[in-house]
C-alpha positions as CSV (number, residue, x, y, z in Angstrom):
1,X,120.6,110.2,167.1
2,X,119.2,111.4,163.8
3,X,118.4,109.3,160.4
4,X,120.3,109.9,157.7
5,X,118.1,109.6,153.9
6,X,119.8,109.7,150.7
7,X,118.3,109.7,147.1
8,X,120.6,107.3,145.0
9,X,120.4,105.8,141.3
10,X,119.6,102.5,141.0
11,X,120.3,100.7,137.7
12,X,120.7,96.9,135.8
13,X,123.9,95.7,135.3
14,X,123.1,94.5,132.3
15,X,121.5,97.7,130.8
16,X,123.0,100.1,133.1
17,X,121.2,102.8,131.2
18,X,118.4,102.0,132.8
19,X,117.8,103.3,136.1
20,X,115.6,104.5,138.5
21,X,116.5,107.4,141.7
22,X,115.8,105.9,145.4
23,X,115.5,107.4,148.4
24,X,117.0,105.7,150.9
25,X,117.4,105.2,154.5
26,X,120.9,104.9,155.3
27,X,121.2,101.8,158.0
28,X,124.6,100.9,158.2
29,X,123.7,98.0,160.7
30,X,121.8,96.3,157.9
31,X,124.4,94.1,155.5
32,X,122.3,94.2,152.6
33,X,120.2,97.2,150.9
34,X,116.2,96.8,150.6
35,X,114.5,98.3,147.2
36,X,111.2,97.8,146.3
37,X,110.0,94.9,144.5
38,X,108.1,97.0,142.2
39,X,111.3,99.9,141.1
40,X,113.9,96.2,140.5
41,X,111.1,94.4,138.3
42,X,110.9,98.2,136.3
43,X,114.7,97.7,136.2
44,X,114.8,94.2,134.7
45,X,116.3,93.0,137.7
46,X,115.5,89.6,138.1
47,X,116.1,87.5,141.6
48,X,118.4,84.4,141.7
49,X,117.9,83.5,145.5
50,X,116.4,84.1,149.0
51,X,118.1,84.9,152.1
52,X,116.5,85.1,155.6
53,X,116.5,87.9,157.8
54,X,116.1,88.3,162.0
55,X,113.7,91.5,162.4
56,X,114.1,93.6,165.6
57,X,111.1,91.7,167.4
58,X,112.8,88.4,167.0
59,X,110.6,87.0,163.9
60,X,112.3,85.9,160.1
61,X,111.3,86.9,157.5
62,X,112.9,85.5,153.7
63,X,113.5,87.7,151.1
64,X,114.5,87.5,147.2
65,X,118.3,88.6,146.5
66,X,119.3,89.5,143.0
67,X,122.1,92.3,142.2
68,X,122.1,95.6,141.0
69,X,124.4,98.7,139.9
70,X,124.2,101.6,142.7
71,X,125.1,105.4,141.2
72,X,125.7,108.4,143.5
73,X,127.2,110.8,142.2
74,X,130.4,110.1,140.4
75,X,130.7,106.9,142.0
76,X,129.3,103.8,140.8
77,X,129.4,100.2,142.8
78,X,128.0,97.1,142.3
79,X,126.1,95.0,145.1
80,X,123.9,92.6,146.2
81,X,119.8,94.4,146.9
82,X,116.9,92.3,148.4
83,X,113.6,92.2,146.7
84,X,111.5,94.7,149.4
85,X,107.9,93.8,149.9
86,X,105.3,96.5,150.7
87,X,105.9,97.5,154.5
88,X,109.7,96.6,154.1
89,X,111.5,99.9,154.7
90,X,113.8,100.8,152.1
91,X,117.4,100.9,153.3
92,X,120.7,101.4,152.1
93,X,123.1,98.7,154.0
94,X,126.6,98.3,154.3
95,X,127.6,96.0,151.5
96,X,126.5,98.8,149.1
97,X,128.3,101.8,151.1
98,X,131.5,99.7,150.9
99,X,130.9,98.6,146.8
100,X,130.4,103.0,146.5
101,X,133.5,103.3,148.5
102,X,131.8,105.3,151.5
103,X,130.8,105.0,155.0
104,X,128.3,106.6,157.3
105,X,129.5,109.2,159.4
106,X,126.9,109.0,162.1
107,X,127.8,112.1,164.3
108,X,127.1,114.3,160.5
109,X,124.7,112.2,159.4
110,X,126.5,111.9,155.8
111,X,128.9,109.6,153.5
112,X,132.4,110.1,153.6
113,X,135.1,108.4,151.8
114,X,136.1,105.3,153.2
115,X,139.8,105.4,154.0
116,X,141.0,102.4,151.3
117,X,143.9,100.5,153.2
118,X,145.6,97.4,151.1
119,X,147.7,95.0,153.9
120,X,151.4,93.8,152.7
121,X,155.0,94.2,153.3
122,X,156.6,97.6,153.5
123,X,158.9,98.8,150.9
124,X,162.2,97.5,151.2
């Protein structure tokens, strides 16, 4: 199993024209993406809570959540990010994927569209 790291824009909703590229590891297991503290306070971004997150070894860890615009390529998605502290790694998760309309193909190791399905009643 190989990682898969993608360079991805991210900007302020509010001024979308700013933004900064990210390199990214791609961890669709995580719900939420990490960026660093440092690149979202450049932004503007400002946090407006904390969630808490389980690490591998079985310790928490709490976190500041604000929101942020997401660009790669032509697509452009709005999602929550978490404020990453220096040693956080900085991960894409799979709120964001969903918000660009992709999802990891792990056996490439690339995005690919994500089939969009809409339940309801057949025609007729």
């Amino acid at each position: 199993m190989g990682l898969t790291v993608l360079t991805i824009e991210v900007a302020n909703p509010a001024a979308p024209e700013l933004r900064a590229a990210v390199e990214f590891l791609v961890d669709s297991g995580a719900v939420y993406s990490f960026v660093p503290r440092v690149v979202l306070e450049r932004l503007g971004i400002e946090p407006h809570s904390r969630e808490r997150f389980r690490l591998a070894d079985g310790s928490a860890i709490e976190r500041e959540r604000g929101d942020a615009v997401f660009v790669y390529g032509s697509r452009r998605g709005a999602a929550p990010v978490i404020f990453a502290e220096p040693g956080d790694a900085t991960l894409l998760g799979a709120v964001t994927l969903e918000s660009l309309g992709l999802v990891l193909d792990a056996i490439r190791r690339d995005l690919r569209p994500l089939p969009m399905v809409v339940g309801g009643s057949p025609p007729g």
